[in-house]
Backbone as JSON Lines, residues from 0, in Angstrom:
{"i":0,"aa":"X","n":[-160.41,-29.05,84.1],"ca":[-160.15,-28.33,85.33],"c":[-160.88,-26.98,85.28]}
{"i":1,"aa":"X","n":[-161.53,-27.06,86.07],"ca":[-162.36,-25.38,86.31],"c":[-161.18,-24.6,86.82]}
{"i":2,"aa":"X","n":[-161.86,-23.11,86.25],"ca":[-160.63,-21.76,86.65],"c":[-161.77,-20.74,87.34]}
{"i":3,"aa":"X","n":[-161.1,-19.53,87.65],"ca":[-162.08,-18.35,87.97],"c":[-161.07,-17.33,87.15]}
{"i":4,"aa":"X","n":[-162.07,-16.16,87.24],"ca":[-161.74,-15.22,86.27],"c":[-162.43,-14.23,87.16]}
{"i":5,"aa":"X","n":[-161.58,-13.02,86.91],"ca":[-162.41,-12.19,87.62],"c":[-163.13,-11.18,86.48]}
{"i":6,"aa":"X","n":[-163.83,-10.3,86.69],"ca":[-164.34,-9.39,85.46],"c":[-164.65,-7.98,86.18]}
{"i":7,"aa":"X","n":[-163.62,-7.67,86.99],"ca":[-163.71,-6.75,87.53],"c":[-162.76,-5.4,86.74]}
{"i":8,"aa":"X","n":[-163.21,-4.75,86.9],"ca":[-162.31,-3.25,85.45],"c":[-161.99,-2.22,86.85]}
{"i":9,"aa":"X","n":[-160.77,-1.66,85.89],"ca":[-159.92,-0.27,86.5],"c":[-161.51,0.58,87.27]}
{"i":10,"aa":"X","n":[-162.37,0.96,86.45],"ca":[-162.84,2.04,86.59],"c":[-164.2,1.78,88.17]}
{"i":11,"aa":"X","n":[-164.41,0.36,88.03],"ca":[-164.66,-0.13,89.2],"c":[-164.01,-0.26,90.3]}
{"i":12,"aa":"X","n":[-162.85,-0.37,90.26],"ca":[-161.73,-0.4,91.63],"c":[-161.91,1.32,91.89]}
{"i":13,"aa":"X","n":[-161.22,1.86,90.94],"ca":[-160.92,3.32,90.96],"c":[-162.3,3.77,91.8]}
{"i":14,"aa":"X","n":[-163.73,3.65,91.49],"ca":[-164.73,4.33,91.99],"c":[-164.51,3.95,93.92]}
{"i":15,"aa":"X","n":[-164.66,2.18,93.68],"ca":[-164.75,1.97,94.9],"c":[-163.42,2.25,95.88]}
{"i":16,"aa":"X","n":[-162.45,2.36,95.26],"ca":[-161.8,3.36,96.71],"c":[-161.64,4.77,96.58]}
{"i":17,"aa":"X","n":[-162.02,5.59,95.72],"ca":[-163.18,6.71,95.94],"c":[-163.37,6.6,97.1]}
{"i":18,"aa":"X","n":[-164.96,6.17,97.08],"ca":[-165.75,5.99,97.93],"c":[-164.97,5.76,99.31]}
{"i":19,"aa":"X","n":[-164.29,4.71,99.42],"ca":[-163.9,4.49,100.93],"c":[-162.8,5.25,101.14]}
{"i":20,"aa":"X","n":[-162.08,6.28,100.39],"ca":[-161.38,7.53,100.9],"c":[-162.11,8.23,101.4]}
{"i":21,"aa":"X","n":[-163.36,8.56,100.87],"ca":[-164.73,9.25,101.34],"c":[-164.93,9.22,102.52]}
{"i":22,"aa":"X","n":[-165.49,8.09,102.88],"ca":[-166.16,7.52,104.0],"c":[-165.5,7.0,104.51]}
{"i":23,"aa":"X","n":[-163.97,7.22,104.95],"ca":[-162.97,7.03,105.68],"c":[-162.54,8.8,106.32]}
{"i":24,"aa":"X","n":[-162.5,9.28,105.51],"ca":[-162.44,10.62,106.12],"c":[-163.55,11.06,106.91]}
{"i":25,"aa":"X","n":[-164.67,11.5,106.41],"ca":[-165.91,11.27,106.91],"c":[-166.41,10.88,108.4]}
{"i":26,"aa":"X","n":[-165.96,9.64,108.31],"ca":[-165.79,8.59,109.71],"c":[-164.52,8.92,110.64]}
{"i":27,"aa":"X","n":[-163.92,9.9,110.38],"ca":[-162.04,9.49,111.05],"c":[-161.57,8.5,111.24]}
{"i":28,"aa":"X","n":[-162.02,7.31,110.26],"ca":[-160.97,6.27,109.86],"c":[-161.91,5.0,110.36]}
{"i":29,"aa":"X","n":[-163.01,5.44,111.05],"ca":[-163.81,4.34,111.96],"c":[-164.37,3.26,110.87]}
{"i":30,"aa":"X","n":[-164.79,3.89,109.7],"ca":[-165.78,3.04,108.85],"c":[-164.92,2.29,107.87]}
{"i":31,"aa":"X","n":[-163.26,2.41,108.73],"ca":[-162.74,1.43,107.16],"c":[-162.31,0.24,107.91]}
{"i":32,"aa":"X","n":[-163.07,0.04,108.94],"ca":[-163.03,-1.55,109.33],"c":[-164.23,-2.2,108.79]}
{"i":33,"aa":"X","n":[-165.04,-1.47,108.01],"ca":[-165.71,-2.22,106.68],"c":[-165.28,-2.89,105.86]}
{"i":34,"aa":"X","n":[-164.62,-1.86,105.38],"ca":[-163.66,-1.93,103.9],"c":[-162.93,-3.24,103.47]}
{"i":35,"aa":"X","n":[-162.12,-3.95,104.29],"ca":[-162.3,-5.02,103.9],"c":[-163.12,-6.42,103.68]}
{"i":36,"aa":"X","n":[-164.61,-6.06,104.06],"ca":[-165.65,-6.95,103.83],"c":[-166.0,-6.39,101.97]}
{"i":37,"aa":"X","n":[-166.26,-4.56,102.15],"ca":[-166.7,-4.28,100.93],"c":[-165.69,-4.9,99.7]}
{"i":38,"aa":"X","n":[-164.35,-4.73,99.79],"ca":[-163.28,-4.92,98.78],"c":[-163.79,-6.56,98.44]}
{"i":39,"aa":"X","n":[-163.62,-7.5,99.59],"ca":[-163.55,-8.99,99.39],"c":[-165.09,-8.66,98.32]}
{"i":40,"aa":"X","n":[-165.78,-8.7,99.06],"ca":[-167.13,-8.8,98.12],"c":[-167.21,-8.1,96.79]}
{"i":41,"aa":"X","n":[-166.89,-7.33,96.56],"ca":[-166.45,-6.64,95.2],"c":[-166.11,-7.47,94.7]}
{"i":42,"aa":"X","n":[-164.79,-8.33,94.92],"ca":[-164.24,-8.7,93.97],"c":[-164.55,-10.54,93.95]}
{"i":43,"aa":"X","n":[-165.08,-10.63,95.16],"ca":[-165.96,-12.38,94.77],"c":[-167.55,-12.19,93.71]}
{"i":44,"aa":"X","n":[-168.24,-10.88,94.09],"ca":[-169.28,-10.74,93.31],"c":[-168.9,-10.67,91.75]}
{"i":45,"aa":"X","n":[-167.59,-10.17,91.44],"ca":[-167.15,-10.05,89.9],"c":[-166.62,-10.94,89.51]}
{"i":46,"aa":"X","n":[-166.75,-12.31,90.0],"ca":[-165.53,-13.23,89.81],"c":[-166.64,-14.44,89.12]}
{"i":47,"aa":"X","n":[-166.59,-15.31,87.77],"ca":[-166.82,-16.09,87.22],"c":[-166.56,-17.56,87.07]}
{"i":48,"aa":"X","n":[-166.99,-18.59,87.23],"ca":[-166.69,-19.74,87.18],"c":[-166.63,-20.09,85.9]}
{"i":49,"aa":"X","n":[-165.24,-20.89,85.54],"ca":[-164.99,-21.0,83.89],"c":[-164.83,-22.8,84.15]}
{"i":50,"aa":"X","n":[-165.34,-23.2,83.3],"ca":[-165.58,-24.72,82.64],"c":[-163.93,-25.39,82.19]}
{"i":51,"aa":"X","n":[-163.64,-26.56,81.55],"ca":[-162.47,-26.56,81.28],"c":[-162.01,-26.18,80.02]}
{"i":52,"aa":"X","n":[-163.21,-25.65,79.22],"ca":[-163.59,-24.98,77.78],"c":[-162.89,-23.65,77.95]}
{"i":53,"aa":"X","n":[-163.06,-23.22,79.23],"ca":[-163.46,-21.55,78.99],"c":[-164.83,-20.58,78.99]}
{"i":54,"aa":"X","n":[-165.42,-21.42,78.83],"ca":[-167.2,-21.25,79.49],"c":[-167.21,-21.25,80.24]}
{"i":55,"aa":"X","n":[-167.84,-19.84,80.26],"ca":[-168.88,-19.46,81.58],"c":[-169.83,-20.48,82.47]}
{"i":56,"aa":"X","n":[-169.81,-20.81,83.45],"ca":[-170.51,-21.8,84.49],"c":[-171.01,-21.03,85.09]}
{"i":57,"aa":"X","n":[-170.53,-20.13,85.97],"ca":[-171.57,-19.68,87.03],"c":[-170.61,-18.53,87.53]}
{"i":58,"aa":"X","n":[-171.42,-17.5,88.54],"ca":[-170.85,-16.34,88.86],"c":[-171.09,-16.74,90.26]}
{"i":59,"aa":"X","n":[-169.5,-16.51,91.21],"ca":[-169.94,-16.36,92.57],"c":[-170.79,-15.03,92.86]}
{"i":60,"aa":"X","n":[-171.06,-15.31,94.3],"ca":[-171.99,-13.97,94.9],"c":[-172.03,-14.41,96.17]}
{"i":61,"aa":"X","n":[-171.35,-13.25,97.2],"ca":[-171.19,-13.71,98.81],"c":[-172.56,-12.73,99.07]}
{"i":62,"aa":"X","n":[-172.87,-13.87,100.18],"ca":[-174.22,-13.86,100.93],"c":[-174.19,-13.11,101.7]}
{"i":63,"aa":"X","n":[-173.27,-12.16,102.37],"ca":[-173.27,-11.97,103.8],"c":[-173.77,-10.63,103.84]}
{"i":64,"aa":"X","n":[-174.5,-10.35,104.74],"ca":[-174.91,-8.95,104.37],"c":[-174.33,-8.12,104.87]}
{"i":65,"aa":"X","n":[-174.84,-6.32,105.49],"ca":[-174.25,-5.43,105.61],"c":[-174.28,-5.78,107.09]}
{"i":66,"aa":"X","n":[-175.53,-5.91,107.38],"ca":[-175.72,-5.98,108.71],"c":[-175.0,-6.83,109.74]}
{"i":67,"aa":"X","n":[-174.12,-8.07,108.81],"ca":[-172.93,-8.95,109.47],"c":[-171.89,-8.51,109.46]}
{"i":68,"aa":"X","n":[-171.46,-7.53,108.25],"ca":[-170.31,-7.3,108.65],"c":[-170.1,-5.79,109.73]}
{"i":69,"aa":"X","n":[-171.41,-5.03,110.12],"ca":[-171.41,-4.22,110.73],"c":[-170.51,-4.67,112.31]}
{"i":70,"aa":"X","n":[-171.33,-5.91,112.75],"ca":[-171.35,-6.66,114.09],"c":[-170.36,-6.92,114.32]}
{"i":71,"aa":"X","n":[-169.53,-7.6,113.11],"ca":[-168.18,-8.36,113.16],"c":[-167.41,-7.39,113.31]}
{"i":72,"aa":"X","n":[-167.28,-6.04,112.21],"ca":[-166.11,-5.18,112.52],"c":[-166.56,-5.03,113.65]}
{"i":73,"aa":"X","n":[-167.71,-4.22,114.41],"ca":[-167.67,-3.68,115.76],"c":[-166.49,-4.51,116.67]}
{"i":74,"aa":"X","n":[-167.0,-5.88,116.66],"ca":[-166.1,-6.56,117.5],"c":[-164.7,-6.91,117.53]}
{"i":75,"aa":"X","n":[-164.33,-6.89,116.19],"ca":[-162.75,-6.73,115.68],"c":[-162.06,-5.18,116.09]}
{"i":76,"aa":"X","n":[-163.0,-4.15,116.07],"ca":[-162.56,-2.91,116.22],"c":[-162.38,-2.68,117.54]}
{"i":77,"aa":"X","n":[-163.12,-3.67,118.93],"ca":[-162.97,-3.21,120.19],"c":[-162.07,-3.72,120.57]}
{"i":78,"aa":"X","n":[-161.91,-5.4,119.77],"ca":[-160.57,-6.39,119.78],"c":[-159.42,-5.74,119.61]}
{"i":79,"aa":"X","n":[-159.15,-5.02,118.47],"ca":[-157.85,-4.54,118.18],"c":[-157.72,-3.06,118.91]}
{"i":80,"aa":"X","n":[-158.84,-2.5,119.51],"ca":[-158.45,-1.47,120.27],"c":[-157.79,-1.72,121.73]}
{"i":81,"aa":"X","n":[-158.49,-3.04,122.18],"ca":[-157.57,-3.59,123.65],"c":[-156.63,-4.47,123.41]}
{"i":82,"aa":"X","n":[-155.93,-4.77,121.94],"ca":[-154.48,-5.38,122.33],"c":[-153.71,-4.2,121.22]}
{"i":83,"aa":"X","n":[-154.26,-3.04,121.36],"ca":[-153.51,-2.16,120.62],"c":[-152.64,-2.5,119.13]}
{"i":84,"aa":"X","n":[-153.81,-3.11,118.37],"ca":[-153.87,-3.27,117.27],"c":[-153.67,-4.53,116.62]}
{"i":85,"aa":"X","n":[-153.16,-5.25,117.32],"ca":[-152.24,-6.72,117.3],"c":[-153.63,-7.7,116.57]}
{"i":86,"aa":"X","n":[-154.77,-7.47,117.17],"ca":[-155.68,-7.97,116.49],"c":[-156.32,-7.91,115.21]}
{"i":87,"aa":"X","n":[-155.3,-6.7,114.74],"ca":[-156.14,-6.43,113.52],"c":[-155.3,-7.51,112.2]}
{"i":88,"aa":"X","n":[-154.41,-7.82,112.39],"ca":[-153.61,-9.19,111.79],"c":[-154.87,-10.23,111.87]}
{"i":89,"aa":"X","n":[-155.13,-10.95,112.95],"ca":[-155.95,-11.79,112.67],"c":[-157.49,-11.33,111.85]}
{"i":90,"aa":"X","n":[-158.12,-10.32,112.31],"ca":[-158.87,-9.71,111.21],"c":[-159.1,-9.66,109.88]}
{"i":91,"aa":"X","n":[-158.01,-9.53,109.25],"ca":[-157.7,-9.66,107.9],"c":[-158.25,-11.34,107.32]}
{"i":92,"aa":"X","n":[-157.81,-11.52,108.13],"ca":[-157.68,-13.59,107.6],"c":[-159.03,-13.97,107.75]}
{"i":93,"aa":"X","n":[-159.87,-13.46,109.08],"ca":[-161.28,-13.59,109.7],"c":[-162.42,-13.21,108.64]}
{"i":94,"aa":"X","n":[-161.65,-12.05,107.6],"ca":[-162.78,-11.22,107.13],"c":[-163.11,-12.36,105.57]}
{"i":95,"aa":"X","n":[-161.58,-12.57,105.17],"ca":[-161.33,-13.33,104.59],"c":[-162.34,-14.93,104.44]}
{"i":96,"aa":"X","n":[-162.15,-15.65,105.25],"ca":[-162.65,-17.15,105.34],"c":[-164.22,-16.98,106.16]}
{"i":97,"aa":"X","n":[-164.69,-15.53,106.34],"ca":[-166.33,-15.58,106.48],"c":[-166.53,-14.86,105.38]}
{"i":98,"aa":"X","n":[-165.72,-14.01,104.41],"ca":[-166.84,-13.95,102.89],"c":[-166.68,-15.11,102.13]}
{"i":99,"aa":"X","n":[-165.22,-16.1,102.18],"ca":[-165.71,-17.48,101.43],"c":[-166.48,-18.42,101.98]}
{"i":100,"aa":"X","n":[-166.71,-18.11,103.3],"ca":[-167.35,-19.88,103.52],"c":[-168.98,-18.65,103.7]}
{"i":101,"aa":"X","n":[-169.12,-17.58,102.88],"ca":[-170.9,-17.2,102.44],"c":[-170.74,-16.72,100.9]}
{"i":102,"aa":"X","n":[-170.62,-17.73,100.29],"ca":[-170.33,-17.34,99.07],"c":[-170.92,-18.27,98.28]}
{"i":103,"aa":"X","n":[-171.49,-18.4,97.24],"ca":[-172.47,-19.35,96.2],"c":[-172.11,-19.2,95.1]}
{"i":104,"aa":"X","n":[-172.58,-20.33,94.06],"ca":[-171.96,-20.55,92.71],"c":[-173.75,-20.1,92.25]}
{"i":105,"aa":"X","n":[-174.12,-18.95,91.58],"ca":[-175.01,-18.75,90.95],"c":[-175.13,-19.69,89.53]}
{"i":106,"aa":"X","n":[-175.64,-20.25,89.13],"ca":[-175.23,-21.21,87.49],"c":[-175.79,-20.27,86.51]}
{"i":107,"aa":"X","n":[-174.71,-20.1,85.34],"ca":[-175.41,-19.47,84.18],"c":[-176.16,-20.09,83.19]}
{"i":108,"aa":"X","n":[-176.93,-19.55,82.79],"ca":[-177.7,-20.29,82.19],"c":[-177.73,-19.93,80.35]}
């Protein structure tokens, strides 16, 4: 049975919400309808495919770029601004099942 593993460390989380305290203030809150594309991808890019050994197989890595998730929040952000937020529930789940279904098994070699 294959597993995943993630290989993501404290000091990597810690930086990256840094950063999006940053650029959440920065923005007045506008640019953290990113944030959950950046977080998902963080932590699918650190995440490892393990064998039924325990070997390393392959490292995911989501495809999607910046420039998609720019478009998408825009439109989630005008969504949840005209049902006064109600949309941002479905958002979560949206941001969710478009970084897995752009996501690849790199193989290690």
């Amino acid at each position: 049975m294959w597993r995943l593993r993630s290989e993501l460390g404290g000091g990597e989380i810690f930086g990256h919400m840094l950063l999006w305290v940053l650029l959440g203030v920065v923005t007045c809150g506008l640019g953290l309808f990113l944030f959950p594309y950046s977080m998902g991808t963080l932590v699918i890019n650190s995440t490892v495919l393990l064998d039924e050994h325990g070997r390393p197989m392959g490292k995911l890595r989501c495809t999607r770029g910046v420039g998609d998730h720019i478009g998408h929040a825009f439109l989630w952000w005008f969504l949840a601004l005209i049902t006064l937020g109600i949309a941002g529930f479905w958002y979560a789940y949206r941001v969710a099942t478009d970084l897995l279904s752009d996501t690849v098994v790199d193989p290690i070699r």
